[in-house]
NUZA-296764 format. One record per residue (C-alpha): x, y, z; residue number from 1. Coordinates in nm, 3 decimals. Layout:
<nodes>
NODE | c1 | c2 | c3 | num
NODE | X | Y | Z | NUM
...
</nodes>
This chain:
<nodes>
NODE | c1 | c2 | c3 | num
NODE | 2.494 | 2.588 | 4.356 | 1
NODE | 2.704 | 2.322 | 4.267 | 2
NODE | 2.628 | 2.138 | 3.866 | 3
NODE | 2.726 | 1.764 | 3.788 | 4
NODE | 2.898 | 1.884 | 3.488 | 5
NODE | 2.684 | 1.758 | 3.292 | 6
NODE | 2.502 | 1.968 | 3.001 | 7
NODE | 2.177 | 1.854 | 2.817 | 8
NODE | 2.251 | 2.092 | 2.590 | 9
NODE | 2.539 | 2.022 | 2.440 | 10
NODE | 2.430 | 1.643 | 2.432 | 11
NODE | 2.137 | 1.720 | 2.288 | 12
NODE | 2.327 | 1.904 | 2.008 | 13
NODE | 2.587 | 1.619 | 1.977 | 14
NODE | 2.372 | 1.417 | 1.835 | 15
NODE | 2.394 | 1.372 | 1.437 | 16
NODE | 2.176 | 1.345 | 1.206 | 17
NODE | 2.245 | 0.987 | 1.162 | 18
NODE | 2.100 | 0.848 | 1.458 | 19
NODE | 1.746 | 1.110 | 1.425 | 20
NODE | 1.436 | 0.896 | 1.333 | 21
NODE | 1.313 | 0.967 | 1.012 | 22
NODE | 0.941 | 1.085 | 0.992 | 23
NODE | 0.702 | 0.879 | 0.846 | 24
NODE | 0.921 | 0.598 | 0.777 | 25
NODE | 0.654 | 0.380 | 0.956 | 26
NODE | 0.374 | 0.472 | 0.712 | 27
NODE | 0.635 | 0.361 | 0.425 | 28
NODE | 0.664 | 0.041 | 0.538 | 29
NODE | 0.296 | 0.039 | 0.627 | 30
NODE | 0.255 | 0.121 | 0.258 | 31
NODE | 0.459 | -0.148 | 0.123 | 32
NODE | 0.356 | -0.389 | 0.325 | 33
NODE | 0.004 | -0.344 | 0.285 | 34
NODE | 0.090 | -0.345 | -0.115 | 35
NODE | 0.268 | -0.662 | -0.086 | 36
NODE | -0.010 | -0.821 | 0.071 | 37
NODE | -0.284 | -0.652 | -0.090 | 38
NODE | -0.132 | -0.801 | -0.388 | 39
NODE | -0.105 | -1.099 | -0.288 | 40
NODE | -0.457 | -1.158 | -0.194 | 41
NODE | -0.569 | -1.000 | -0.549 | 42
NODE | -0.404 | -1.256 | -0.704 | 43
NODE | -0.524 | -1.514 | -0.467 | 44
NODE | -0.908 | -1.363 | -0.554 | 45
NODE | -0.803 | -1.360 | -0.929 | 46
NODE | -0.721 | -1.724 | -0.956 | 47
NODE | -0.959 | -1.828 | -0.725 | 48
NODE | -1.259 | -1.605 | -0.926 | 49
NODE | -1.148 | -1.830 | -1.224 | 50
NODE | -1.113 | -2.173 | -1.089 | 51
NODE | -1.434 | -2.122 | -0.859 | 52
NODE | -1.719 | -1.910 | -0.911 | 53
NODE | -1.956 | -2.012 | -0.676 | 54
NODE | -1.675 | -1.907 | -0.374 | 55
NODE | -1.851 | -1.554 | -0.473 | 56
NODE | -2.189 | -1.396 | -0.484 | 57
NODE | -2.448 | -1.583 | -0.653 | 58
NODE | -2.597 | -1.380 | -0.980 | 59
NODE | -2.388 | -1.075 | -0.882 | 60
NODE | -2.414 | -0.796 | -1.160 | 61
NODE | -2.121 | -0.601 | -1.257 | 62
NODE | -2.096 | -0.246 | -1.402 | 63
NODE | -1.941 | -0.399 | -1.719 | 64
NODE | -1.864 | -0.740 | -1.848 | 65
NODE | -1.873 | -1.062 | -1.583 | 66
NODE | -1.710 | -1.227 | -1.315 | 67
NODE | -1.418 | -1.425 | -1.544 | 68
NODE | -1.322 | -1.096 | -1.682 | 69
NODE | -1.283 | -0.918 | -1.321 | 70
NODE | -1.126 | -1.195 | -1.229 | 71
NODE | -0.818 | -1.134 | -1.502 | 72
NODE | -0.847 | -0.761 | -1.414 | 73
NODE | -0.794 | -0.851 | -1.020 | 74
NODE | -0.523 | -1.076 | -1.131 | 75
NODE | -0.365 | -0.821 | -1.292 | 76
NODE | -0.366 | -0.544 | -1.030 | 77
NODE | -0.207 | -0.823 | -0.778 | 78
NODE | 0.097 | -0.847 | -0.998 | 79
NODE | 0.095 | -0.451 | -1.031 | 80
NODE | 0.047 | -0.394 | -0.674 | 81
NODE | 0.311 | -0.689 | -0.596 | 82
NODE | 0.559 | -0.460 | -0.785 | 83
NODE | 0.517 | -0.158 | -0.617 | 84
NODE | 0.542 | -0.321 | -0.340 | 85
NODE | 0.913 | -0.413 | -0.382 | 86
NODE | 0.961 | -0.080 | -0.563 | 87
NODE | 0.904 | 0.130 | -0.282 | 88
NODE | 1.179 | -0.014 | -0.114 | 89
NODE | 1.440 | 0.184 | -0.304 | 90
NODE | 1.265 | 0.500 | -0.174 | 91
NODE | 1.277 | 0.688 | -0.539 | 92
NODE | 1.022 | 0.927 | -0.654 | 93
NODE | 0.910 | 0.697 | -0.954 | 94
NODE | 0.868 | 0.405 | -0.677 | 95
NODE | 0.608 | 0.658 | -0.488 | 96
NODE | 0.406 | 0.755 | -0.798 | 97
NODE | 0.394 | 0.368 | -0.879 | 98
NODE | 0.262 | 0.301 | -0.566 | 99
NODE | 0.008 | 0.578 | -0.534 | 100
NODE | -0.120 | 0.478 | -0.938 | 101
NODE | -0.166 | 0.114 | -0.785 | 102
NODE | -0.316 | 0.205 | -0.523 | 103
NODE | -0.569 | 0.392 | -0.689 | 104
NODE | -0.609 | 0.163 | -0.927 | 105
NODE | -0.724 | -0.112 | -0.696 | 106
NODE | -0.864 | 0.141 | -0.504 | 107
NODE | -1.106 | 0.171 | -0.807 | 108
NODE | -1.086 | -0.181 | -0.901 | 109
NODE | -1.219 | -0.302 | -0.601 | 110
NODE | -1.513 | -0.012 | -0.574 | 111
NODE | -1.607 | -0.239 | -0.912 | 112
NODE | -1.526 | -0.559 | -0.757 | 113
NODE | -1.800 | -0.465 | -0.481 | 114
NODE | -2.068 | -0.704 | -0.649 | 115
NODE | -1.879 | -1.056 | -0.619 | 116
NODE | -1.752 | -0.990 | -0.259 | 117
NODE | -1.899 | -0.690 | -0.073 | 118
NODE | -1.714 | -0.703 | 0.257 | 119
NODE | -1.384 | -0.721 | 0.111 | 120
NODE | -1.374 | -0.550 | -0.162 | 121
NODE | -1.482 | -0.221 | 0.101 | 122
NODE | -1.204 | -0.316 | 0.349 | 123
NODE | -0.943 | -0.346 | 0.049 | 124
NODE | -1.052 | 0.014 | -0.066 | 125
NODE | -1.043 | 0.146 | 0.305 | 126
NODE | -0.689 | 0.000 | 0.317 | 127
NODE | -0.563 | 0.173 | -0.086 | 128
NODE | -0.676 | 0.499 | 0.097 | 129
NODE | -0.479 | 0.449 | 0.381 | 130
NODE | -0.163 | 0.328 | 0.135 | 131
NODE | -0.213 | 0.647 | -0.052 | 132
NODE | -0.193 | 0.923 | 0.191 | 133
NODE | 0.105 | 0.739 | 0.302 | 134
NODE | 0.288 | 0.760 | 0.025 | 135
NODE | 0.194 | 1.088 | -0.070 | 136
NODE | 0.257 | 1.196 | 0.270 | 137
NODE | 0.591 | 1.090 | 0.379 | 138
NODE | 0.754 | 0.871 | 0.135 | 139
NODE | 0.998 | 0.946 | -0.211 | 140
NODE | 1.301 | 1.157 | -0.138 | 141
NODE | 1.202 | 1.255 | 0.228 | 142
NODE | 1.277 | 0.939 | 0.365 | 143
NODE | 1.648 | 0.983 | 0.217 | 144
NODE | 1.911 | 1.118 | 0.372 | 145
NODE | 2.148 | 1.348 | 0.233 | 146
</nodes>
């Protein structure tokens, strides 16, 4: 039986590490993305919460306080998510933790944020979810290469 002379094998161990794809380096960027514009449309809500009520639910009750103050917190957890957005980047273990306490604090935040704008505030919570088994899944020093 006559062979082309070439082996599979021995291609198939040729191949460095280098050019391997990196698990979960998809759900990263998912994650950061998602942040980034998660943010982004908290602080959107925020300013928009405090320049026009009516956009939201008329008479809405909240667990605690009213819609001017939920409208600072929201504004707040845009910048905070908007940071650990760009932190992830640099694929450090602090950068993951960040991520997955913003994450979960929206996450919350918008489970509180349910009265002024129901659909939303559901869809942003089914998305923190998603950015949090991300990041605990596959991101910090995995995604490095040594």
């Amino acid at each position: 039986m006559a062979t082309s002379g070439y082996n599979v094998q021995s291609d198939l161990t040729a191949r460095s590490d280098a050019d391997a794809p990196v698990e979960g380096l998809g759900w990263v960027s998912f994650a950061a993305i998602m942040l980034g514009l998660g943010g982004t449309f908290n602080i959107i809500d925020g300013i928009v919460a405090l320049a026009r009520a009516k956009f939201y639910v008329h008479g809405a009750v909240f667990v605690f306080s009213d819609l001017r103050t939920w409208a600072w917190i929201v504004l707040l957890l845009g910048v905070l998510q908007l940071m650990a957005s760009f932190a992830i980047f640099t694929g450090s273990q602090f950068a993951r933790w960040f991520g997955i306490g913003a994450a979960g604090l929206n996450a919350i935040g918008q489970l509180l944020f349910l009265p002024a704008y129901p659909l939303w505030s559901v869809s942003m919570f089914a998305v923190d979810i998603l950015i949090i088994y991300a990041l605990c899944a596959y991101a910090g020093p995995r995604l490095r290469r040594v």
